[in-house]
N, C-alpha and C positions, 0 to 999 in steps of 0.2 A: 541307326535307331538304337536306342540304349538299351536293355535288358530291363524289365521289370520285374524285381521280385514278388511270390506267390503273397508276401504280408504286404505289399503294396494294393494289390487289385483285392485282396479280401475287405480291406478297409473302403475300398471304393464303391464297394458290393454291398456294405453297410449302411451306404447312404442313400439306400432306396428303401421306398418305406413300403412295406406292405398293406394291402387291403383287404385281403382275404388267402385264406390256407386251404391245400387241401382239405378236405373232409376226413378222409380216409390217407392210410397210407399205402400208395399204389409205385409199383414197378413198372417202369420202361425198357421195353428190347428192343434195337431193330438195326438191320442192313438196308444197306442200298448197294445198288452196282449203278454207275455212273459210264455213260458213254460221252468222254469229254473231247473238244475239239480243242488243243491247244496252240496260242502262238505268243511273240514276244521276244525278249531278251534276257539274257545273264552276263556277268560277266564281272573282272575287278574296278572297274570302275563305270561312270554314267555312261559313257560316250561305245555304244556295243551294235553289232549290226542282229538285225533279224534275225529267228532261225527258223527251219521247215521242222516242226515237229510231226510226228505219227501220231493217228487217234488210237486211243490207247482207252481198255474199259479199266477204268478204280472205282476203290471200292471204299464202302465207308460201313462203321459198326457203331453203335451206342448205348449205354443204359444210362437209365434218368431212376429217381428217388426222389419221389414227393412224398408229404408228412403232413398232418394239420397242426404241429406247434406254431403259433404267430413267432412274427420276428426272425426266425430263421429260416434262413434259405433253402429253397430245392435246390439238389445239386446232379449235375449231369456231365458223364466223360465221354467224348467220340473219338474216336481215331479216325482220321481220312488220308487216303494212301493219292500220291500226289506224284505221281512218278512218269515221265515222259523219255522215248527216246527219239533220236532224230539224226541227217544227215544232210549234207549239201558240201558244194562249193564255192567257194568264200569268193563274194563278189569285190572284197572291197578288205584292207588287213586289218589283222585284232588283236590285241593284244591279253593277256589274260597271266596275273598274276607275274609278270617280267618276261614272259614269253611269248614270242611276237610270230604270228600265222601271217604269212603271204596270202595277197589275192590269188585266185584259183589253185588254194591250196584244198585236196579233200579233207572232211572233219565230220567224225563221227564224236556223240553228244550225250550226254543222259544229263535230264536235269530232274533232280528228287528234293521237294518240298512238304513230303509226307508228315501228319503234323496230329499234336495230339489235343483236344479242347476240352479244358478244365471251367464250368459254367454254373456259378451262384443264382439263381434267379427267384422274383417269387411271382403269383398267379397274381394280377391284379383284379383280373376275373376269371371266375370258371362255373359254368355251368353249359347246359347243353347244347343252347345257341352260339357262345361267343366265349372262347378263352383269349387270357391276353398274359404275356409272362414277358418281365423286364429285368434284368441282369446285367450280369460282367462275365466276361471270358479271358480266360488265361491261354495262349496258344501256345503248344511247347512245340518249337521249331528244328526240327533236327534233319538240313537239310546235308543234300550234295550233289555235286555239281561235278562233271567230270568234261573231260576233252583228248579227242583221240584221231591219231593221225599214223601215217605207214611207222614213223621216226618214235613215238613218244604218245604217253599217257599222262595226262596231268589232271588233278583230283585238288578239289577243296571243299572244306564243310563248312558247316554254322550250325550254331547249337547256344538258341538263346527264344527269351518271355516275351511275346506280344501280347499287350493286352484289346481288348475289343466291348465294346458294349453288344451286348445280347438283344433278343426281341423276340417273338414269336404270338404268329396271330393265327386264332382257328375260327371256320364261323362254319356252323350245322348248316346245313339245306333242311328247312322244316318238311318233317312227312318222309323224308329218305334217310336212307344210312348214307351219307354222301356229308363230304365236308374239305372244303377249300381252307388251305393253307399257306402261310409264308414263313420263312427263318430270316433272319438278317444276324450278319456278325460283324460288325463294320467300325473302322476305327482310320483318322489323320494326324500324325503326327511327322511336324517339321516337311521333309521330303519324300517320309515313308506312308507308306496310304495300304490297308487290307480292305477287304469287301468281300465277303460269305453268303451270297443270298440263293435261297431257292423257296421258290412256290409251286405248288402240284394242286390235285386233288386227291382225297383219300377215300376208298370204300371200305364198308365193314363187314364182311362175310358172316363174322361171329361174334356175336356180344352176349354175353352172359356174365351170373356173377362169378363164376373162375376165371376165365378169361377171356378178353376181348381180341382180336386181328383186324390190324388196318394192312390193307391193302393203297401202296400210293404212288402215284403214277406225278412226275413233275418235271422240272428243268431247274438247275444251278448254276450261279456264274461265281468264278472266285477269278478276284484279281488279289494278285500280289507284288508291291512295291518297294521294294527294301531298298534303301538309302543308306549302304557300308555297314550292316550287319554283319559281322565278323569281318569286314571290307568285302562283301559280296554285295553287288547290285543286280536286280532286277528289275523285270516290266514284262509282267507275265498274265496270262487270264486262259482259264480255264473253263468252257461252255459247254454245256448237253444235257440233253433228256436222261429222266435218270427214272429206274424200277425199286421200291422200296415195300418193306414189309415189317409191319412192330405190331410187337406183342403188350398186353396193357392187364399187369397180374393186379 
């Protein structure tokens, strides 16, 4: 997958037309802790055997910035920590960067796809029943990959732009503080494929005019496909229920 620069997806991000703006200008905070179940492949090239990874809790942070100027975009940054470790015995041999593992060799593994999302969007609607936000994300990928055996440590990275089209739908339950949601960050190119989705629902303890708390309780799947990314491959997917909490100044 080729590296996109950040004046590439801004321009992409241009070509959505907005319908409406915030009203007011309002801040977004919020964490989540994710309890994911991971499985998959890495390796240097397509051809990689399975690995047993360990469930491992990650963690995810975000602030957003919305405005009522038309035309220009809300913008929002997350970090999501994307980190797995794992071990087994090699049913079958692998090769990894010129260096060739024997069947029933032991190999210990950390695979780290921890990643930062840079997201132009604007509201096509918002009001208290039904919000709807359409954008572009920039994903800054700054992974690594490691492999470890009784003999040798061997380490490689990647450090490059995915881009992803954005989404986000909200819809009120009338008469409750309560409200179902979804994300999507999804993008295909060539033989690289990402997919970012998570839907929950959200309660709100407190809403007033200082600030509001959602409480939000949901599940996310991220698959990640890289096709020689720095010559790194993958076929990886990341599953589980996840606990979140954002603040709305």
């Amino acid at each position: 997958m080729k590296k996109l620069s950040m004046t590439a997806l801004l321009s992409a991000a241009a070509f959505i037309a907005p319908v409406s703006a915030d009203t007011v200008f309002g801040v977004y905070t919020g964490a989540q802790i994710w309890q994911a179940e991971t499985e998959g492949s890495f390796g240097s090239n397509s051809d990689n055997p399975n690995f047993a990874f360990s469930d491992e809790q990650q963690q995810s942070y975000y602030i957003a910035l919305e405005h009522p100027i038309p035309l220009i975009p809300n913008a929002k940054v997350r970090y999501n920590q994307l980190r797995n470790d794992g071990s087994q015995v090699l049913t079958e041999s692998f090769e990894f960067f010129g260096n060739s593992y024997a069947a029933n060799t032991s190999l210990n593994y950390t695979a780290d796809f921890s990643h930062t999302d840079y997201t132009l969007y604007y509201e096509l609607f918002d009001n208290d029943l039904l919000t709807f936000d359409l954008g572009a994300t920039a994903k800054r990928v700054e992974g690594v990959v490691e492999l470890r055996n009784q003999n040798s440590l061997q380490a490689a990275d990647t450090d490059g732009w995915i881009p992803t089209l954005y989404s986000q739908l909200r819809v009120g339950i009338p008469a409750t503080q309560l409200t179902v949601f979804g994300v999507a960050n999804a993008i295909s190119i060539d033989d690289s494929k990402v997919e970012d989705y998570e839907f929950g629902i959200e309660y709100r303890p407190v809403e007033n005019l200082a600030v509001d708390v959602n409480l939000q309780l949901g599940y996310r799947v991220f698959n990640i496909e890289l096709d020689d990314l720095d010559e790194i491959y993958t076929d990886l997917e990341y599953s589980g229920p996840f606990l979140g909490i954002e603040f709305h100044f």
